[in-house]
C-alpha positions as CSV (number, residue, x, y, z in Angstrom):
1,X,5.1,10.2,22.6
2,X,5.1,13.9,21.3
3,X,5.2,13.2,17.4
4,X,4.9,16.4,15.3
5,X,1.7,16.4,14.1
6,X,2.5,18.8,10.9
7,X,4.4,15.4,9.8
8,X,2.0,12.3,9.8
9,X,2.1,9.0,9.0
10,X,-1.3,8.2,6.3
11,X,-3.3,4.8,7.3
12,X,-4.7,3.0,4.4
13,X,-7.9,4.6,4.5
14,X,-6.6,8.3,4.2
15,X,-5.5,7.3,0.7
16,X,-8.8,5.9,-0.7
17,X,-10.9,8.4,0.6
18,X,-8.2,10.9,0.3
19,X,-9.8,12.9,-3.2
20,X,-12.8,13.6,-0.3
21,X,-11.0,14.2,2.6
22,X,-10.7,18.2,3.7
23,X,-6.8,18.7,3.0
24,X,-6.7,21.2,5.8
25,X,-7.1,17.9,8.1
26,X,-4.0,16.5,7.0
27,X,-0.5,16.9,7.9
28,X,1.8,19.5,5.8
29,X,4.2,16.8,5.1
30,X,2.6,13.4,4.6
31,X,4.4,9.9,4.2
32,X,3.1,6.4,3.5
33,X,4.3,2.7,4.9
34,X,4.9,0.1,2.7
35,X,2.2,-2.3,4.8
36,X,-0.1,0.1,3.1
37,X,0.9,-0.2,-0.1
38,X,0.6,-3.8,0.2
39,X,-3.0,-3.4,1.9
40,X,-3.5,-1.0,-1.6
41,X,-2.3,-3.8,-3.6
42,X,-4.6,-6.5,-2.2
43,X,-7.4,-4.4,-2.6
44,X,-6.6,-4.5,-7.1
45,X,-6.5,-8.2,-6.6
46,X,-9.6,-9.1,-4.4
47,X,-11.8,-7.5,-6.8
48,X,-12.2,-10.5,-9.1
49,X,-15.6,-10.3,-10.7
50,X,-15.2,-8.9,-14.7
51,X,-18.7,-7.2,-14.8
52,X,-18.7,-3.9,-14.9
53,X,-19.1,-2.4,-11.9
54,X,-16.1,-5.0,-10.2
55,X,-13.8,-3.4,-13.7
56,X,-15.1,-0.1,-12.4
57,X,-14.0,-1.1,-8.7
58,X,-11.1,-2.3,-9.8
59,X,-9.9,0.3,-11.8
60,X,-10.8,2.9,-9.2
61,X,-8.2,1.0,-6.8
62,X,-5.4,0.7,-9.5
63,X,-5.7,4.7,-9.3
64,X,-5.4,5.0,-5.7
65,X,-2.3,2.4,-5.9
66,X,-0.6,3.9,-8.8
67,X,-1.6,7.4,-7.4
68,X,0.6,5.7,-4.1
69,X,3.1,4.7,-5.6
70,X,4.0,7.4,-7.4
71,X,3.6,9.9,-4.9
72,X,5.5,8.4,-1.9
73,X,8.3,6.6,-1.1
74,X,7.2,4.3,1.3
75,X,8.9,3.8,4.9
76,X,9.7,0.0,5.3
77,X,8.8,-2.3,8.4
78,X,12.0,-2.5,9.7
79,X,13.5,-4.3,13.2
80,X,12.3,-0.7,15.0
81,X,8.8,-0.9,13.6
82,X,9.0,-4.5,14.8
83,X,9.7,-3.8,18.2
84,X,6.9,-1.5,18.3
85,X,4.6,-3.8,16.5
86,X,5.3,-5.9,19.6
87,X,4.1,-3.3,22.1
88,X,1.3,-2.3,20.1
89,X,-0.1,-5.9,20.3
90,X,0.7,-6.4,23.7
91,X,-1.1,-2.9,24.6
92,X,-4.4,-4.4,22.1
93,X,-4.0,-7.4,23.7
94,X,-4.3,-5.9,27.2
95,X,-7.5,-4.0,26.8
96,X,-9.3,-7.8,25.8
97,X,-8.8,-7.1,21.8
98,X,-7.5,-10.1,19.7
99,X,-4.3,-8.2,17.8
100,X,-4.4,-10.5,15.2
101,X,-7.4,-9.3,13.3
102,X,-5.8,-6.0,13.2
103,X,-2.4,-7.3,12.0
104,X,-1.9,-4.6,9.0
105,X,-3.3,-2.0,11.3
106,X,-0.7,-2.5,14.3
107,X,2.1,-2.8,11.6
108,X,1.2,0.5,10.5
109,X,1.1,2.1,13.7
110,X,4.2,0.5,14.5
111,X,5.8,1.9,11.7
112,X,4.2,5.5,12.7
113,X,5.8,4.5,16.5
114,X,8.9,3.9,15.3
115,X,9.6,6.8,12.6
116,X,7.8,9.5,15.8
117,X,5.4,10.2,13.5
118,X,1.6,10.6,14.2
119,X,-1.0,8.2,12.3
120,X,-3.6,9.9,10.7
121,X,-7.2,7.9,10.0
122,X,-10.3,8.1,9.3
123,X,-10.8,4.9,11.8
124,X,-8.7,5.7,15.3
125,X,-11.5,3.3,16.7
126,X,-9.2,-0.1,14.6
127,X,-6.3,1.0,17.7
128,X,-8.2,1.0,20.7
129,X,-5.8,0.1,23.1
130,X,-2.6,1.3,21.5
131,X,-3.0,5.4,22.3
132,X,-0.5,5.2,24.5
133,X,2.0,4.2,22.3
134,X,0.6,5.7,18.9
135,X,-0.2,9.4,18.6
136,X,-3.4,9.1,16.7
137,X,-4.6,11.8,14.8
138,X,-8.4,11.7,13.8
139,X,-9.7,12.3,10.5
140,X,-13.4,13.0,9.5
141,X,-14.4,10.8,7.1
142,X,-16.1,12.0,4.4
């Protein structure tokens, strides 16, 4: 596992905090998965309330969707990420975790795993257990 880290694979919460985050802590080239897109999605749809903070909420994760969207061509969960996804919940399972809570999060690091990529996030502490299959790369959250 010797992903360039210059090249890095953005979990979901790089791209909501992302305005705040110090750009010098990302990689040069950034992509995005399309499990994240889908997490980005949900996010629009779960807000359901119509006062005006949840319109405010929801508006400020349309933005970060659209923002998405337009930016990056998403890299699909294919068979390889699928394989991986495998080994990253047998690795989580291994270390007493339960892998299905972290479902989305594994499917993103197995699409990192499977595209040598490094995952960048604000929450390396969501894939305890898989570091020796994902190349995690730390990001301060702001």
């Amino acid at each position: 596992m010797s992903a360039d880290p210059s090249v890095g694979l953005l979990d979901t919460n790089i791209l909501i905090l992302r305005a705040r985050i110090d750009p010098h802590e990302l990689p040069d080239r950034m992509a995005v998965s399309a499990i994240t897109l889908a997490e980005l999605s949900a996010g629009v749809q779960l807000v359901t309330g119509d006062d005006v903070e949840d319109r405010v909420e929801r508006a400020r994760r349309t933005d970060v969707l659209q923002r998405a969207e337009n930016e990056f061509d998403p890299l699909p969960f294919d068979a390889d990420a699928a394989r991986a996804f495998g080994a990253l919940s047998a690795a989580v399972r291994g270390i007493g975790r339960t892998p299905r809570r972290r479902v989305a999060d594994l499917m993103i690091a197995a699409v990192a795993v499977s595209n040598g990529l490094a995952l960048y996030t604000t929450n390396p502490a969501d894939f305890r257990g898989a570091e020796a299959l994902v190349q995690l790369v730390a990001v301060t959250r702001p």
